[in-house]
py3Dmol code that shows the C-alpha trace and the ligand (Angstrom):
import py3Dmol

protein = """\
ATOM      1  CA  UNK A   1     203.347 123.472 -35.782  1.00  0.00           C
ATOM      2  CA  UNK A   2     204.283 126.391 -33.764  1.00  0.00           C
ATOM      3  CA  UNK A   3     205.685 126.219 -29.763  1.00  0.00           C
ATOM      4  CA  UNK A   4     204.491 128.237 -27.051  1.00  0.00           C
ATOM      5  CA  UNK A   5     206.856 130.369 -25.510  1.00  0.00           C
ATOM      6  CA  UNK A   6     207.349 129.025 -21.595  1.00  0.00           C
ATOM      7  CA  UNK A   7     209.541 131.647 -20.075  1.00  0.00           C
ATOM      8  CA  UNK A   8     207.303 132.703 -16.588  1.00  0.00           C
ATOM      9  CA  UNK A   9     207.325 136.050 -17.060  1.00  0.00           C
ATOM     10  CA  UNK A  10     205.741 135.224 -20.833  1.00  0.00           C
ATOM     11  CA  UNK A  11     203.309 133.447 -19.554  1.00  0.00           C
ATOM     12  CA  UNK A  12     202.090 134.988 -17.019  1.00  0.00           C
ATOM     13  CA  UNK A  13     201.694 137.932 -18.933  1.00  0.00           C
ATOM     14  CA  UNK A  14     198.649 139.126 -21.638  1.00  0.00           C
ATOM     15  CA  UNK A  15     200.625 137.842 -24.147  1.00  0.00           C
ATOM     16  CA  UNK A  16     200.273 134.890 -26.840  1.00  0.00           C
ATOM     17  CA  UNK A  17     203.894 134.063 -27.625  1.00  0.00           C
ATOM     18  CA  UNK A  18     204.354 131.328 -30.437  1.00  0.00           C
ATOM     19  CA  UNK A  19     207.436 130.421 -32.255  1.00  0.00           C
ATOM     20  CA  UNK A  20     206.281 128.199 -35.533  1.00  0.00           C
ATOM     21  CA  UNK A  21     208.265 125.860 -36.827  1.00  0.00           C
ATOM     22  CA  UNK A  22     209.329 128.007 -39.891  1.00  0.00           C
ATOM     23  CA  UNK A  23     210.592 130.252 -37.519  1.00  0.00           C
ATOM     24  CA  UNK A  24     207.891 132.795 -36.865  1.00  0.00           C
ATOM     25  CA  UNK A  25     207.739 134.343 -33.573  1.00  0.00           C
ATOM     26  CA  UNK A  26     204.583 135.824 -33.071  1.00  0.00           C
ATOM     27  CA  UNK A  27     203.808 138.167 -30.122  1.00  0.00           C
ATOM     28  CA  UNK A  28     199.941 139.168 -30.050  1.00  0.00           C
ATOM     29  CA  UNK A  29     199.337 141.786 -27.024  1.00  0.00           C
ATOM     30  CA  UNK A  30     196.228 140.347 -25.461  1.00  0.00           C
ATOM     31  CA  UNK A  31     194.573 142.447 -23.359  1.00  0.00           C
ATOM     32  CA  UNK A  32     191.347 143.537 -25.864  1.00  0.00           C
ATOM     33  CA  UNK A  33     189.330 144.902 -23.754  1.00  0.00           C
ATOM     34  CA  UNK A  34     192.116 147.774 -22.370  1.00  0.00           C
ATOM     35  CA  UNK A  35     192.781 147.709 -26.294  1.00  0.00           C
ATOM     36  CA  UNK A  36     195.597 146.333 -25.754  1.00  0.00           C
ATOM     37  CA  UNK A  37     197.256 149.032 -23.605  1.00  0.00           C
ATOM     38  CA  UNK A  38     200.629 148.201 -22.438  1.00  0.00           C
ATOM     39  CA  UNK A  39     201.104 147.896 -18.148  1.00  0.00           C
ATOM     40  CA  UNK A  40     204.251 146.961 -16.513  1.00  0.00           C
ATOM     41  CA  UNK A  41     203.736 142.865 -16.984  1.00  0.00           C
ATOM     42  CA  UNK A  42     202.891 142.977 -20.991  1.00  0.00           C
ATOM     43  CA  UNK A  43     206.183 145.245 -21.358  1.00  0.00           C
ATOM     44  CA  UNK A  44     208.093 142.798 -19.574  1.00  0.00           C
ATOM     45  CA  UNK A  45     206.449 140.050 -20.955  1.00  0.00           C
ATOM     46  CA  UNK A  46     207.089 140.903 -24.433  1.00  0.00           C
ATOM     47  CA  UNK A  47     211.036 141.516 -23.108  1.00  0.00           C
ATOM     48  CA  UNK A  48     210.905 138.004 -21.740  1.00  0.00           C
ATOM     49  CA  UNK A  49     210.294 136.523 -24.937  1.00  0.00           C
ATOM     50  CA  UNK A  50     212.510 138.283 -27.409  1.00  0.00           C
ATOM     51  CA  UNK A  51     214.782 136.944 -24.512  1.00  0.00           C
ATOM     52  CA  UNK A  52     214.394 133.527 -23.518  1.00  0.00           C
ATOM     53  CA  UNK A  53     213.673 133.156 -27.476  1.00  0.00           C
ATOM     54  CA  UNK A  54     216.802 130.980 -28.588  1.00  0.00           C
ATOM     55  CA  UNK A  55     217.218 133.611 -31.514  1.00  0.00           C
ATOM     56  CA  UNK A  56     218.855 131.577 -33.796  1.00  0.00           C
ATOM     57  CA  UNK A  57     215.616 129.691 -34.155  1.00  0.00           C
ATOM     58  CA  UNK A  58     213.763 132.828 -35.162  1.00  0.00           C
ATOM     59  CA  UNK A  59     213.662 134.231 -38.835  1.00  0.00           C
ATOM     60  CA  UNK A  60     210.824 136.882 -38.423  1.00  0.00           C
ATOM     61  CA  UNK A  61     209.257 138.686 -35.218  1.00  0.00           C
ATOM     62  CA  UNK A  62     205.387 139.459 -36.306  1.00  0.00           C
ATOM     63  CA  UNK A  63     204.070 142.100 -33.272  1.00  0.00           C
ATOM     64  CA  UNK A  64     200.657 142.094 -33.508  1.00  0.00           C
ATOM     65  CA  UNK A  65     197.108 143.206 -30.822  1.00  0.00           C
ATOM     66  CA  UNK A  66     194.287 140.815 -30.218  1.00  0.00           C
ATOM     67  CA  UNK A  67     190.735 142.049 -31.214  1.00  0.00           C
ATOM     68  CA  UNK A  68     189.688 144.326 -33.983  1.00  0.00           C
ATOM     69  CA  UNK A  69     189.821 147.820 -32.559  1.00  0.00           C
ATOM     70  CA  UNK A  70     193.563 147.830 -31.321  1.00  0.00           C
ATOM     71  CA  UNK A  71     197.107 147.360 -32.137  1.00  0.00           C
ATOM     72  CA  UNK A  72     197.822 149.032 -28.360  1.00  0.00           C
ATOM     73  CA  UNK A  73     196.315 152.176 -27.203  1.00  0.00           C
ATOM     74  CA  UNK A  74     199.340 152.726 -25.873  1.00  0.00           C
ATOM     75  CA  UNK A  75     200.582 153.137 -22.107  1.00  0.00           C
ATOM     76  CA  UNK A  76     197.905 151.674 -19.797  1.00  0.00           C
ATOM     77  CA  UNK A  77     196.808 155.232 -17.918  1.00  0.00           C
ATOM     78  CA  UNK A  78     197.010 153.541 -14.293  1.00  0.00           C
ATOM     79  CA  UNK A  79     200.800 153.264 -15.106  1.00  0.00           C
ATOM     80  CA  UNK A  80     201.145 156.899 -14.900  1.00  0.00           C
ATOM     81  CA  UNK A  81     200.782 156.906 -10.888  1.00  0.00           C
ATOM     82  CA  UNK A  82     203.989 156.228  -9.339  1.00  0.00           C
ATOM     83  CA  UNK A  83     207.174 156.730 -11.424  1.00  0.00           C
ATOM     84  CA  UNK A  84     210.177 157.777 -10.740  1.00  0.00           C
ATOM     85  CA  UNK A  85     210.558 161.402 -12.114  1.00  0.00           C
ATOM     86  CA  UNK A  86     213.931 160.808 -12.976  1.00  0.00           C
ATOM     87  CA  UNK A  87     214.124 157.441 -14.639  1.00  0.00           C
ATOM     88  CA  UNK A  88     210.314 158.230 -16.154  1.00  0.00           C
ATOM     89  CA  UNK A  89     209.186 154.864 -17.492  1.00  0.00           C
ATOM     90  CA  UNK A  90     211.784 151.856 -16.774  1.00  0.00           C
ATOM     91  CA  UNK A  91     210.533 149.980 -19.318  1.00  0.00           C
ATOM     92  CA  UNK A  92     213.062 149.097 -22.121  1.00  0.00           C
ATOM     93  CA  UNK A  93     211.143 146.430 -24.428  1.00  0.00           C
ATOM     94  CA  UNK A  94     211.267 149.383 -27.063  1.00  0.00           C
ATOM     95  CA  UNK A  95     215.365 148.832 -27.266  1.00  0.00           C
ATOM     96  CA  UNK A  96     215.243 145.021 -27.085  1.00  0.00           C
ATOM     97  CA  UNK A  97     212.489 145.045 -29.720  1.00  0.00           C
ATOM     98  CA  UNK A  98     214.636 147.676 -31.919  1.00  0.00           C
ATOM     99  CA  UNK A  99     217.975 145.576 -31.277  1.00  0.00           C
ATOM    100  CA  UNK A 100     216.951 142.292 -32.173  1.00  0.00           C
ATOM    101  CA  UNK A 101     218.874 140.296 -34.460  1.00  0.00           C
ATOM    102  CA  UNK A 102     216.319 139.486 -36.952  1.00  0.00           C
ATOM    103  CA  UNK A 103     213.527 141.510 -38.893  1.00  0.00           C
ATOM    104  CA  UNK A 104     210.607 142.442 -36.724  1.00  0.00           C
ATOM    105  CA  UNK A 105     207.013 143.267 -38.230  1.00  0.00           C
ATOM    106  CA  UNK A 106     204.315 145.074 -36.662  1.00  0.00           C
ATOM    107  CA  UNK A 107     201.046 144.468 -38.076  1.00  0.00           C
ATOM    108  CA  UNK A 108     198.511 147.013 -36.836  1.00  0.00           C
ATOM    109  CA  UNK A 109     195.082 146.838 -37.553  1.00  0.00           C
ATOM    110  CA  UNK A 110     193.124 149.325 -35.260  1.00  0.00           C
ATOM    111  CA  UNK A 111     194.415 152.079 -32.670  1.00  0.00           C
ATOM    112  CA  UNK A 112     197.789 152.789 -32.860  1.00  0.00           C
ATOM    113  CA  UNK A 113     198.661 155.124 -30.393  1.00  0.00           C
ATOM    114  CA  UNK A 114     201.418 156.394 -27.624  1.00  0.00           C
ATOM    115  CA  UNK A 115     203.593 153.853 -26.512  1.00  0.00           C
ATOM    116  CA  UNK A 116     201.296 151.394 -28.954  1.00  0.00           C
ATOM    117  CA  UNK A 117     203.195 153.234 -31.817  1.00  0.00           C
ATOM    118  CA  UNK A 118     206.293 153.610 -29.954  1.00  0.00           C
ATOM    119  CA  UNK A 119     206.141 149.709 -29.942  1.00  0.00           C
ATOM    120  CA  UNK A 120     205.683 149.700 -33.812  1.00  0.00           C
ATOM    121  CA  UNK A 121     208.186 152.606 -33.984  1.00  0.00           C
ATOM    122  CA  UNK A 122     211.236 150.135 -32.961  1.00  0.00           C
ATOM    123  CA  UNK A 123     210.357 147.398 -35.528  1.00  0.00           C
ATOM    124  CA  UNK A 124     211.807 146.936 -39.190  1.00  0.00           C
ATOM    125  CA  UNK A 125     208.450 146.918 -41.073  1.00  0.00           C
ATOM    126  CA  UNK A 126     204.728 148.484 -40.516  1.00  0.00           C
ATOM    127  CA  UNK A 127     201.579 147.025 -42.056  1.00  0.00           C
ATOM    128  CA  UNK A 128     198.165 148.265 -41.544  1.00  0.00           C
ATOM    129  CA  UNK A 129     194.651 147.833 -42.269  1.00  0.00           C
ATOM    130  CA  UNK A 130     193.118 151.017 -43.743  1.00  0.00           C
ATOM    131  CA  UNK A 131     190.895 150.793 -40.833  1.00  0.00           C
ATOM    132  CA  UNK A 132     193.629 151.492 -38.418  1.00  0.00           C
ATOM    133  CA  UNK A 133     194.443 155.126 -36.972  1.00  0.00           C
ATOM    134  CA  UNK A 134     198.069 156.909 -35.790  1.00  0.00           C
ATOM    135  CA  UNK A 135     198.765 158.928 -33.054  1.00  0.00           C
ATOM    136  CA  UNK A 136     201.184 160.018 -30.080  1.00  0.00           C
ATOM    137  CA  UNK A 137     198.650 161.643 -27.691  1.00  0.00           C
ATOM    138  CA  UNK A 138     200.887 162.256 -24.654  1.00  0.00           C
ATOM    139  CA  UNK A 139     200.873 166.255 -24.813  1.00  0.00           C
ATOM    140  CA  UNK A 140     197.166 165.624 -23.994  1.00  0.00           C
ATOM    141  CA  UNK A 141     198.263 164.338 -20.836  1.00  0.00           C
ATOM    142  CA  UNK A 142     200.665 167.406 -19.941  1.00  0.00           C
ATOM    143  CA  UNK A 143     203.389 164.863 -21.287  1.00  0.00           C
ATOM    144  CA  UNK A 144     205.390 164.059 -24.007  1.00  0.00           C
ATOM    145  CA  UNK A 145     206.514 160.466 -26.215  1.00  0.00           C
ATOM    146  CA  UNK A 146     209.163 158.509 -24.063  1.00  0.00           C
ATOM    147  CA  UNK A 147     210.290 155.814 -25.755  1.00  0.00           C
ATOM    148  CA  UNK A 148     210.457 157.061 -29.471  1.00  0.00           C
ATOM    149  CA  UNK A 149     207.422 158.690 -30.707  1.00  0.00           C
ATOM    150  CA  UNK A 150     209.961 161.679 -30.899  1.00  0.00           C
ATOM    151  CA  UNK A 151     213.402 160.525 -32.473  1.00  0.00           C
ATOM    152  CA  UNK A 152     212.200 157.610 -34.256  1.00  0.00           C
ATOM    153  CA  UNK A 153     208.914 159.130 -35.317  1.00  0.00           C
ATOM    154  CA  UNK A 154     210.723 161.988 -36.833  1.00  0.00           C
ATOM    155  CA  UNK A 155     213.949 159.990 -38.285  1.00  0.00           C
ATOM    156  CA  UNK A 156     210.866 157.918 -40.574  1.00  0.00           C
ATOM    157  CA  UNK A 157     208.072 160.719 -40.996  1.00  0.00           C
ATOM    158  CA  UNK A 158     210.195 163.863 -41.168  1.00  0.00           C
ATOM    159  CA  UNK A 159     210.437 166.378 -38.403  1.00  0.00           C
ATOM    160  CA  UNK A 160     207.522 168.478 -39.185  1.00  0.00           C
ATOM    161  CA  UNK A 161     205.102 165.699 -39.934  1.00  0.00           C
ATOM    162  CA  UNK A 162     206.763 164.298 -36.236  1.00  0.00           C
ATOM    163  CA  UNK A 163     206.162 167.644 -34.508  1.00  0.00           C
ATOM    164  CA  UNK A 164     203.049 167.904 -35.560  1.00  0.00           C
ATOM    165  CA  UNK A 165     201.664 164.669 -34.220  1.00  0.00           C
ATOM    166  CA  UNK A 166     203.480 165.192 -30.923  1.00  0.00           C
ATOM    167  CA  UNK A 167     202.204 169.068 -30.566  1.00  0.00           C
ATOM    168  CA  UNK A 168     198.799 168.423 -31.507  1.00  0.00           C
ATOM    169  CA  UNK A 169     198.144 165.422 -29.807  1.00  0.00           C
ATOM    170  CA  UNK A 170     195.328 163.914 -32.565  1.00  0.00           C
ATOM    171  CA  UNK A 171     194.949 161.447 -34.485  1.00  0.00           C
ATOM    172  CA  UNK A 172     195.621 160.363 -38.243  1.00  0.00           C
ATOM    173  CA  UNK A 173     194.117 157.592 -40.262  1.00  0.00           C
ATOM    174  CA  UNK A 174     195.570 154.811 -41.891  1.00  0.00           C
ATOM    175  CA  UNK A 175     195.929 156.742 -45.502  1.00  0.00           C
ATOM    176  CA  UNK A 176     197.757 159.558 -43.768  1.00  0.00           C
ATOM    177  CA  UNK A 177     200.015 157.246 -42.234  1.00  0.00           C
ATOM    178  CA  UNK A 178     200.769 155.157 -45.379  1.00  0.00           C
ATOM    179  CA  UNK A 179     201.146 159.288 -47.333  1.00  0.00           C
ATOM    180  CA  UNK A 180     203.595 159.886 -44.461  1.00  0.00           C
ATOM    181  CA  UNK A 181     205.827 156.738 -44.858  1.00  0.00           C
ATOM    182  CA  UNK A 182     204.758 155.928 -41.222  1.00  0.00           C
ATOM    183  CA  UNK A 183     203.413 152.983 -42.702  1.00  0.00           C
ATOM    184  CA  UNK A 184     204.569 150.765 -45.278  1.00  0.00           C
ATOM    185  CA  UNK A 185     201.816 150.471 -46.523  1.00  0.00           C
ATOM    186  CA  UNK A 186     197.689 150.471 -45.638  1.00  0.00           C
ATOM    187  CA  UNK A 187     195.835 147.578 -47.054  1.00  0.00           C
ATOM    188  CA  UNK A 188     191.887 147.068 -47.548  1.00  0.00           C
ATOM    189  CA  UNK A 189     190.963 145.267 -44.102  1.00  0.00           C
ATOM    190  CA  UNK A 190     190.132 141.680 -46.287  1.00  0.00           C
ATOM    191  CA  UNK A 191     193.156 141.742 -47.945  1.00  0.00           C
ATOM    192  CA  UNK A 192     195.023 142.444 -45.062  1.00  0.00           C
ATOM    193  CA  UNK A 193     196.310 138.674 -43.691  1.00  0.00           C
ATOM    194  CA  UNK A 194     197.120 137.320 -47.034  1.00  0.00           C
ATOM    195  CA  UNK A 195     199.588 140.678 -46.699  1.00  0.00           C
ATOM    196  CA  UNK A 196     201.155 140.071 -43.337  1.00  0.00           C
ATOM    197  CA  UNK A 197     201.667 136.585 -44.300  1.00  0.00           C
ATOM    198  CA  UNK A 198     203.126 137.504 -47.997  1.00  0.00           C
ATOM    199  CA  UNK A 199     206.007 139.587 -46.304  1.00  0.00           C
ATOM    200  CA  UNK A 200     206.320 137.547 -43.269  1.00  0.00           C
ATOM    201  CA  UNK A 201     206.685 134.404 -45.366  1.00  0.00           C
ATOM    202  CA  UNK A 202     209.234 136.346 -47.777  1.00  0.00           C
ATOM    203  CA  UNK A 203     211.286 136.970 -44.641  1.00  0.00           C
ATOM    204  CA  UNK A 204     211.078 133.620 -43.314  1.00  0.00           C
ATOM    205  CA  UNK A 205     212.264 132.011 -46.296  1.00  0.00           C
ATOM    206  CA  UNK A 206     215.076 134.449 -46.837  1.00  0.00           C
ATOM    207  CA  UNK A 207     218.681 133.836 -45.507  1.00  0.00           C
ATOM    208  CA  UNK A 208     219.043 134.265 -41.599  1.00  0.00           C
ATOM    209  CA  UNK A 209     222.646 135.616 -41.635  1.00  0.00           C
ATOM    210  CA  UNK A 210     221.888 137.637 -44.641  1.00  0.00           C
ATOM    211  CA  UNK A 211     219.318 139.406 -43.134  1.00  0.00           C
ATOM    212  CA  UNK A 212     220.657 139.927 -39.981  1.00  0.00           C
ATOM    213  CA  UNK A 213     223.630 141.467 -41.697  1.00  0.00           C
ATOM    214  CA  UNK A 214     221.093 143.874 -43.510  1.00  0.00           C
ATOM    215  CA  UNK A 215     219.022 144.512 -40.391  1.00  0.00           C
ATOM    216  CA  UNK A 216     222.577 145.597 -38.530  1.00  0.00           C
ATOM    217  CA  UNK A 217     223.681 147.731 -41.833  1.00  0.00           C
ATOM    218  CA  UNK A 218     220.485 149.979 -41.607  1.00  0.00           C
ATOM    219  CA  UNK A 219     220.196 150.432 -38.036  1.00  0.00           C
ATOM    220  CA  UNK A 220     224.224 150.967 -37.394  1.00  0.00           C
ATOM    221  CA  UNK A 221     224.583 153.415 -40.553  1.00  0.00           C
ATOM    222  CA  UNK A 222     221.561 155.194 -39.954  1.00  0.00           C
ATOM    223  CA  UNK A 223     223.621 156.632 -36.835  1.00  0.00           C
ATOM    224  CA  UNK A 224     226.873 157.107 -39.154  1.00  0.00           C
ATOM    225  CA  UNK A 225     228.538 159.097 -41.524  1.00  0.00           C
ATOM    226  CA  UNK A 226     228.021 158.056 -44.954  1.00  0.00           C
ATOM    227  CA  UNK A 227     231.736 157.040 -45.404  1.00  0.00           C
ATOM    228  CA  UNK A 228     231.205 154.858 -41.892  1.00  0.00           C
ATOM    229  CA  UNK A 229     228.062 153.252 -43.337  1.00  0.00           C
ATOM    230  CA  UNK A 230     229.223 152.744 -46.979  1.00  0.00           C
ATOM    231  CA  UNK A 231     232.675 150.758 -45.163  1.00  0.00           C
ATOM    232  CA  UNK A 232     230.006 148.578 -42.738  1.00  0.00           C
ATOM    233  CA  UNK A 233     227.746 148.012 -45.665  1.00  0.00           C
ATOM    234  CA  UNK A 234     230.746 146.309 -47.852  1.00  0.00           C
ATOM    235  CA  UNK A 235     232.263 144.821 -44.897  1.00  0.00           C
ATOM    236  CA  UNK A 236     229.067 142.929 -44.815  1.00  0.00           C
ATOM    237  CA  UNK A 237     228.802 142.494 -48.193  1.00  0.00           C
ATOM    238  CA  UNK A 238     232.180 140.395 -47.866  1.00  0.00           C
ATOM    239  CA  UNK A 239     231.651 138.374 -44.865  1.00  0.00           C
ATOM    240  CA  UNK A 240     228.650 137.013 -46.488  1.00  0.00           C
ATOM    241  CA  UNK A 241     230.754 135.243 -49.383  1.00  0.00           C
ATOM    242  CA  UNK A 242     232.045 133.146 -47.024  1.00  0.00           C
ATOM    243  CA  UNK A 243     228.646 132.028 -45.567  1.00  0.00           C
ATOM    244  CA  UNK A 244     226.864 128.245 -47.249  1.00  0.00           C
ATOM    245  CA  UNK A 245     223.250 130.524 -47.414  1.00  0.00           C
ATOM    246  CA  UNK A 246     225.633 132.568 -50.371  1.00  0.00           C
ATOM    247  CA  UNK A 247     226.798 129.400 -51.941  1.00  0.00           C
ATOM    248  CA  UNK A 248     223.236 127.730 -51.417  1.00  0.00           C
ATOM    249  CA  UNK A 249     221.413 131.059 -52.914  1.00  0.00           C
ATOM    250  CA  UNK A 250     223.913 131.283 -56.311  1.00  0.00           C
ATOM    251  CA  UNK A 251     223.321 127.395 -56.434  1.00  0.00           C
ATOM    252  CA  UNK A 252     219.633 127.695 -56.381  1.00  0.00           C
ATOM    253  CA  UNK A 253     219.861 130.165 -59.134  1.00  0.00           C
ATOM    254  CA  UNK A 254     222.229 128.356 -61.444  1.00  0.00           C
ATOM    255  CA  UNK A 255     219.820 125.385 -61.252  1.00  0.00           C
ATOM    256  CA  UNK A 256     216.642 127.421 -61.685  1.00  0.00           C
ATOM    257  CA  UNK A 257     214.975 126.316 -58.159  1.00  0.00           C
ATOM    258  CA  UNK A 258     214.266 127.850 -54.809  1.00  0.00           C
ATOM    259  CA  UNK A 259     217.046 128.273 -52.262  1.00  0.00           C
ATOM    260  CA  UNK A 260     216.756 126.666 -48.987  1.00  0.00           C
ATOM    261  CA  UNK A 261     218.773 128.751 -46.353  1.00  0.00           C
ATOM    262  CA  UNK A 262     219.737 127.148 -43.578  1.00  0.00           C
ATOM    263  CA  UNK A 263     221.615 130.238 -41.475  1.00  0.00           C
ATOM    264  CA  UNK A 264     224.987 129.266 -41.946  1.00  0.00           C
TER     265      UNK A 264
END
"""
ligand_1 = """\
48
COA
N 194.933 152.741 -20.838
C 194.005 152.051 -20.166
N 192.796 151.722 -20.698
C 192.550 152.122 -21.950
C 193.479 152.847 -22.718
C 194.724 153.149 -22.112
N 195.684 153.817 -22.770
N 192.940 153.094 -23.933
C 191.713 152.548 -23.918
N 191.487 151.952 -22.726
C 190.265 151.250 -22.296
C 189.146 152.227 -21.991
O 189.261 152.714 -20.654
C 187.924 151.346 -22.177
O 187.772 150.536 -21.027
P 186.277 150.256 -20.421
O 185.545 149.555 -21.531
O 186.560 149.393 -19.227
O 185.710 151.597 -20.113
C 188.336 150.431 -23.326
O 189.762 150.482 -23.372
C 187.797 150.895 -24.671
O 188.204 152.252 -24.859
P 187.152 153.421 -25.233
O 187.811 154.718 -24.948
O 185.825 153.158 -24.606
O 187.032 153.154 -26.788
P 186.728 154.236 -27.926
O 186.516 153.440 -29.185
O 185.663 155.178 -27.493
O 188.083 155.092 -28.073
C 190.465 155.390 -28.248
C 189.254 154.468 -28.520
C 191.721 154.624 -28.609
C 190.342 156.642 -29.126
C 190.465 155.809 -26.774
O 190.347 154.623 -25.977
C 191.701 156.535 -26.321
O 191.889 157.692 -26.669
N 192.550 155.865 -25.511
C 193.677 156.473 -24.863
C 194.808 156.698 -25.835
C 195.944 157.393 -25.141
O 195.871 158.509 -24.707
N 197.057 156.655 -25.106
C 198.305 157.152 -24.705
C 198.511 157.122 -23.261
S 200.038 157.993 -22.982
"""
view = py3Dmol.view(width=600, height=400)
view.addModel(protein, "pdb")
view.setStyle({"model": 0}, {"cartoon": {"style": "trace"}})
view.addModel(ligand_1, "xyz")
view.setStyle({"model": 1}, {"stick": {}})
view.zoomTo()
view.show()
């Protein structure tokens, strides 16, 4: 069973927002024909629903476009017209997506490109079809990435790889991507569900707190020293004994069967 998402600004927006009942929150960008391209009301759309979400409820975010050409083509190009020169775009789904709590998968099949990859840029995991191509084209425009497609491009690809995307302005396929570490990994397009779905489920089953703890580990420490990360990481390490999903996990070992985390 899965629940819609009700918050106004959700609905009204292209956006199919469903939370499932094993905790799935799935946010499919819905605007096909404009492949998907992101305008004001699907960026704050997709805000509104990592926020009204009751995020305790939610044990995997799965971003994902409708159709078969396009994850998001990125920026709709009407949005251009208009905006401020000094706060350049407003929008700020790319943080919320980044900060929240709980793993968040993007699974791209099709274009992937500008603020589309920006979008996939700020989540934990990136799964493709081999169909699917990469890009950051803004320097075509006489601009450049705003929310992303420079430091987080570069932080996962490298800054040459990075530069080179953002210079050039073209594209690169799904096997380049996956070469790169852009991707996790590209996947024949029939295969590619039953893949989503394998990690998403894995996630969903996992332990809440645990992996919230993990999520917060990676993204904290990858700002840190070493030292600062190393003390975080076994900080976390030994607030989790405390938690039932620990007890419930070593229990579920001892007596050979699956664990059932609960998130406490
Ligand atoms: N903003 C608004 N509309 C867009 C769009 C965008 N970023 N990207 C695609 N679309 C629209 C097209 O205008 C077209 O609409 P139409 O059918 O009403 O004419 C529709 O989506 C299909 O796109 P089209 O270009 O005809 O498809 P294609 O298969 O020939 O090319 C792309 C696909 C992705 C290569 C091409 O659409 C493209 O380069 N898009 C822009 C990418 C871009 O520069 N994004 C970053 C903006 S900063």
């Amino acid at each position: 069973m899965t629940d819609p998402i009700t918050d106004p600004r959700v609905r009204s927006a292209p956006l199919d927002a469903t939370l499932s009942e094993a905790g799935v929150l799935s946010l499919v960008l819905d605007r096909p024909d404009a492949l998907n391209a992101l305008t004001d009301g699907l960026a704050a759309g997709i805000e509104a629903a990592l926020e009204s979400v009751d995020d305790s409820r939610v044990r995997c975010v799965v971003l994902s476009g409708a159709g078969e050409r396009a994850f998001s083509a990125g920026a709709d190009v009407s949005v251009f017209e208009g905006l401020d020169p000094v706060e350049g775009t407003s929008w700020t789904v790319f943080e919320r997506l980044a900060e929240f709590p709980r793993p968040t998968v993007a699974s791209i099949d099709g274009a992937c490109l500008g603020a589309g990859l920006e979008l996939a840029l700020a989540c934990d995991i990136r799964l493709a079809t081999d169909r699917s191509m990469f890009g950051q084209p803004e320097i075509r425009l006489g601009f450049v990435p705003g929310a992303g497609g420079i430091q987080r491009l570069q932080r996962l690809v490298g800054a040459g790889r990075a530069k080179e995307l953002v210079y050039r302005g073209h594209r690169i396929d799904a096997e380049t991507a996956d070469r790169w570490g852009l991707v996790n990994r590209a996947v024949p397009t029939d295969a590619f569900d039953a893949e989503v779905d394998a990690v998403v489920t894995d996630i969903a089953e996992g332990p809440p707190v645990g992996l919230e703890a993990a999520k917060r580990v990676f993204d904290r420490g990858a700002d840190a020293s070493l030292t600062a990360g190393l003390l975080m990481e076994s900080q976390a390490f030994g607030r989790l004994l405390t938690t039932e999903d620990v007890a419930e996990g070593v229990a579920a070992f001892q007596e050979d069967r699956d664990p059932e985390f609960k998130g406490e």
